[in-house]
C-alpha positions in Angstrom: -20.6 5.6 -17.6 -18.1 3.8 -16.2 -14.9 5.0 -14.2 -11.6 4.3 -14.3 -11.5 1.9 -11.8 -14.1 -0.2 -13.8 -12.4 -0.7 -16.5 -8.9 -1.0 -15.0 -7.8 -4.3 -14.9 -7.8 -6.2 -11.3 -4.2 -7.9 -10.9 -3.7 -9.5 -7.4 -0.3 -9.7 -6.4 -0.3 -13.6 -6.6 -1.4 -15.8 -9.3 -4.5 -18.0 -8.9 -2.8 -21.7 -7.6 -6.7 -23.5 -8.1 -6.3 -26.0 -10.9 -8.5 -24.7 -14.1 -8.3 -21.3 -13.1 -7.8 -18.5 -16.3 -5.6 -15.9 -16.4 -4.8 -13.6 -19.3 -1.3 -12.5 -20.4 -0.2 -10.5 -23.7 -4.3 -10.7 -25.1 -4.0 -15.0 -24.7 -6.3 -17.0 -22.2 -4.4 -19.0 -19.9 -5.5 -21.9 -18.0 -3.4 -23.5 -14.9 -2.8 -27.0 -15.4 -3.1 -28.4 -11.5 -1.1 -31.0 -12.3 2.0 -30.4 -13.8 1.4 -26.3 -12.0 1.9 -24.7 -15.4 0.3 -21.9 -17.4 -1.4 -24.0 -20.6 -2.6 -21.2 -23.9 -2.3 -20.6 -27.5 0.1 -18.9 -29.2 -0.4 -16.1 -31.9 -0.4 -18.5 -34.4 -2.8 -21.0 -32.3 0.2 -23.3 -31.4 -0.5 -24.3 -27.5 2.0 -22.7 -25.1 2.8 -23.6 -21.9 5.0 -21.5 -19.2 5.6 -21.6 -15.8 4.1 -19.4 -12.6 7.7 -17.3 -13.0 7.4 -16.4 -16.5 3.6 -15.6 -16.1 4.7 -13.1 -13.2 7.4 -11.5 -15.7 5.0 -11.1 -18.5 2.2 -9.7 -16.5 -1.2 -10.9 -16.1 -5.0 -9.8 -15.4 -8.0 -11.6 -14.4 -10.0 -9.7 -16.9 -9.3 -9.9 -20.4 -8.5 -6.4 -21.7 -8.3 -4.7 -25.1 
């Protein structure tokens, strides 16, 4: 059985800043491109996406991907 800790998702209050790392917004992987320091993903239709740090913050993020 798991708790509701468990199956919480785990958002730190900053966003990961090592290149490659994954975040998940709005049900989307995202990966930060070290580089250019931008949030690189796919669209609903499968279109890539890219947004900043700032935008990531205002659309909320996890570590985990949730349902």
């Amino acid at each position: 059985m798991r708790t509701a800790m468990e199956t919480a998702p785990v958002q730190t209050a900053e966003l990961p800043t090592t290149p490659c790392s994954v975040v998940w917004s709005r049900g989307h992987a995202y990966v930060l491109e070290g580089f250019r320091a931008r949030w690189v993903g796919r669209d609903d239709r499968g279109r890539p996406h890219a947004i900043t740090g700032a935008e990531m913050q205002r659309r909320g993020w996890t570590l985990t991907r949730t349902a």
